[in-house]
C-alpha positions as CSV (number, residue, x, y, z in Angstrom):
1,X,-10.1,83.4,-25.2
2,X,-8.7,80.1,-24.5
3,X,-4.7,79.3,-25.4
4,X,-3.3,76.3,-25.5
5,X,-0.5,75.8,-23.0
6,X,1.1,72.6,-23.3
7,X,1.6,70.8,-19.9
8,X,4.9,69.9,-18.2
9,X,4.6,66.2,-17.9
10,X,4.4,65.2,-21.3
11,X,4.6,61.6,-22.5
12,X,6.9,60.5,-24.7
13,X,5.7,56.9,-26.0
14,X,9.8,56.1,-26.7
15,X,10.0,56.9,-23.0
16,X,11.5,53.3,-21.2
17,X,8.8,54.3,-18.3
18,X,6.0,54.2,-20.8
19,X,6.8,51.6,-22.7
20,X,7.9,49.0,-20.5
21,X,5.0,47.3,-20.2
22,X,3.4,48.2,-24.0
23,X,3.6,44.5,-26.0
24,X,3.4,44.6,-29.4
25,X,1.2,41.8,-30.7
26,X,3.1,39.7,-33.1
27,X,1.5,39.1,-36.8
28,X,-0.7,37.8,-37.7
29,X,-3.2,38.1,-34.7
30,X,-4.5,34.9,-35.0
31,X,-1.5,33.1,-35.5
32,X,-0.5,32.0,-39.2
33,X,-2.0,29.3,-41.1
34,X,-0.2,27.2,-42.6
35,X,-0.9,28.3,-47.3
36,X,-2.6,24.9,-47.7
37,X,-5.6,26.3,-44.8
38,X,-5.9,29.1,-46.4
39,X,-6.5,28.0,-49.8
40,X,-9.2,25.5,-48.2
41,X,-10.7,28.6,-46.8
42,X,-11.0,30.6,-50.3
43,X,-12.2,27.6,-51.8
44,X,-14.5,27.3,-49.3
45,X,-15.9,31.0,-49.9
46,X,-16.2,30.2,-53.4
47,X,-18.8,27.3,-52.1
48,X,-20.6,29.7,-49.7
49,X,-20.9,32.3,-51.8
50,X,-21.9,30.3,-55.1
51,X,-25.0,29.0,-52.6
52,X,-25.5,32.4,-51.2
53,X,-26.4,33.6,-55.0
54,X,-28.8,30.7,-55.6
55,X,-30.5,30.9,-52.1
56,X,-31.0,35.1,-52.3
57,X,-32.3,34.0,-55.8
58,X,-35.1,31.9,-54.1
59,X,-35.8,34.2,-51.7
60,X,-36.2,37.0,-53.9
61,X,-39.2,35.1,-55.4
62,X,-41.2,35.5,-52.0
63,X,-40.5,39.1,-51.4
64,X,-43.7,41.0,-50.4
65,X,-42.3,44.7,-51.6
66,X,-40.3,46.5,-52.8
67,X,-37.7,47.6,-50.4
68,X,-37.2,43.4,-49.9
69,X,-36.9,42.8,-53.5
70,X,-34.3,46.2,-53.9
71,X,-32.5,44.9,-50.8
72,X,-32.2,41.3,-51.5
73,X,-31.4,42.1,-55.8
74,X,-28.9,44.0,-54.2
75,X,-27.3,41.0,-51.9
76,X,-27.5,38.6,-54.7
77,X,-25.9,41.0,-57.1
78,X,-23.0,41.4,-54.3
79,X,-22.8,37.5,-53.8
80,X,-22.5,36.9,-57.7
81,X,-19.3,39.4,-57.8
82,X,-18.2,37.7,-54.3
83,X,-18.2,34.3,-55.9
84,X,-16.3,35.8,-59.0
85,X,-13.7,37.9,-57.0
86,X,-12.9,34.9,-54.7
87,X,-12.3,32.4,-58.2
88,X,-10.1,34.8,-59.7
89,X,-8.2,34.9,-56.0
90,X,-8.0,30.7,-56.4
91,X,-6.9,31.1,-59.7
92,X,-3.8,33.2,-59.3
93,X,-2.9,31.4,-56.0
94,X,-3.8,27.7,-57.8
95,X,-3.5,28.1,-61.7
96,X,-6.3,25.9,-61.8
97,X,-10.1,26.2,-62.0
98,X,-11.8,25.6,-58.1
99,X,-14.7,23.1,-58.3
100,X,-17.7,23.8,-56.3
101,X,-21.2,22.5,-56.3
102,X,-24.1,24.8,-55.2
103,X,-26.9,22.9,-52.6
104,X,-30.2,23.8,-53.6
105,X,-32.1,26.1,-51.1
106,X,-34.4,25.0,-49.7
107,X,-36.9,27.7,-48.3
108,X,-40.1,27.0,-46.4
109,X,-41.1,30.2,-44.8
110,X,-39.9,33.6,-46.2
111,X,-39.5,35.0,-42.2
112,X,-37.3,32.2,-41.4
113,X,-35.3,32.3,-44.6
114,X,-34.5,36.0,-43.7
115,X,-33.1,34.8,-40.4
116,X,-31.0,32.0,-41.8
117,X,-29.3,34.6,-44.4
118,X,-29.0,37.2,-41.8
119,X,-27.5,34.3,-39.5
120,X,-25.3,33.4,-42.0
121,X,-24.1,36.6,-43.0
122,X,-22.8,37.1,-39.5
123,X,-21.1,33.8,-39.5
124,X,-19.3,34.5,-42.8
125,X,-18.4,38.2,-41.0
126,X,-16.2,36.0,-38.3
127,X,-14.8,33.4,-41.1
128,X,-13.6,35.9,-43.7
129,X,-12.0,38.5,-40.3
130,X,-10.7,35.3,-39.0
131,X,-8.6,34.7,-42.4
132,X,-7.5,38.2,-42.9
133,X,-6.1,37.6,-39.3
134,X,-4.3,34.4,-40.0
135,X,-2.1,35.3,-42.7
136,X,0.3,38.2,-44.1
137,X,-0.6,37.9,-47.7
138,X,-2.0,41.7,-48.5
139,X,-3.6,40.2,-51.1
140,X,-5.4,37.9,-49.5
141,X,-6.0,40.4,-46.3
142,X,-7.5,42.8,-48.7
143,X,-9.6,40.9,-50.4
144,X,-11.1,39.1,-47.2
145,X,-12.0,42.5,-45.8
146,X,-13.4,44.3,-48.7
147,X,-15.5,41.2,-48.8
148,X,-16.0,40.6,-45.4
149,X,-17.6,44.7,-45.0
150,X,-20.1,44.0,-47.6
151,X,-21.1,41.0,-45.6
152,X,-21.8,43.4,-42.5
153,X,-23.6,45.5,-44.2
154,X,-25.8,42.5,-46.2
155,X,-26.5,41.5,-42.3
156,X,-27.3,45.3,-41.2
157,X,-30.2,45.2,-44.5
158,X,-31.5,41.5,-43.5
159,X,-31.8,42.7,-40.1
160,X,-34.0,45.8,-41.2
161,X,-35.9,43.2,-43.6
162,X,-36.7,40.9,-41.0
163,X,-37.6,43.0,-38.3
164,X,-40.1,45.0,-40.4
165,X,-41.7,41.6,-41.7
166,X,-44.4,41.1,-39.5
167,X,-44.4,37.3,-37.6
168,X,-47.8,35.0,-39.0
């Protein structure tokens, strides 16, 4: 049977050798922005997201099965609480209601409308990471990333849409 013997050289990370050359990243990661960007970028996720429900709504009407119409009810339905999570967020920090308008979608094929969601997905992954790394408002941090992984996995189920959607 094996025992555990604990070595002779053992590390301690308080140890001036160790550490000398450790730097400690200072917050936030990419560097704060100043409250007014911030708010631009919530009120910008309100936009995005508000045309996110009306575009997965469109593109719902041209699913071919099941599994696309479960996975994309399932996106919208996520959007719709995005857009209403992200309000209440420019509420507290405002006191006002945001204004938005949504842009009609505009959807010619249903192959290429899968790749423009699953494109834009991605690209809302790096803005929302981006803003949780820009300030240190835990509110804001949290709410960016609890966001930001159902984006991921919104990308992960357009991916397996579009790649099991055969090309015409």
């Amino acid at each position: 049977m094996f025992q555990y013997q604990a070595s002779e050289k053992t590390f301690n990370c308080f140890d001036s050798k160790f550490c000398d050359n450790v730097q400690i990243p200072s917050l936030p990661l990419k560097g704060p922005k100043p409250f007014d960007q911030i708010l631009h970028c919530i009120h910008k996720a309100i936009e995005d997201e508000a045309n996110a429900v009306d575009y997965y709504r469109h593109l719902l009407k041209d699913a071919p099965n099941k599994l696309h119409c479960e996975f994309l009810q399932q996106i919208c339905d996520n959007e719709l609480e995005h857009l209403h999570i992200f309000i209440k967020l420019y509420i507290y920090y405002t006191d006002c209601e945001p204004k938005y308008c949504v842009t009609p979608a505009c959807i010619k094929c249903y192959r290429e409308g899968l790749l423009k969601a699953l494109t834009d997905e991605l690209a809302t992954v790096t803005l929302y990471r981006n803003v949780q790394l820009s300030t240190m408002d835990q509110v804001i941090i949290d709410t960016f990333y609890m966001v930001m992984i159902d984006e991921q996995s919104h990308a992960t189920m357009l991916s397996t849409l579009f790649n099991n959607f055969p090309c015409k």
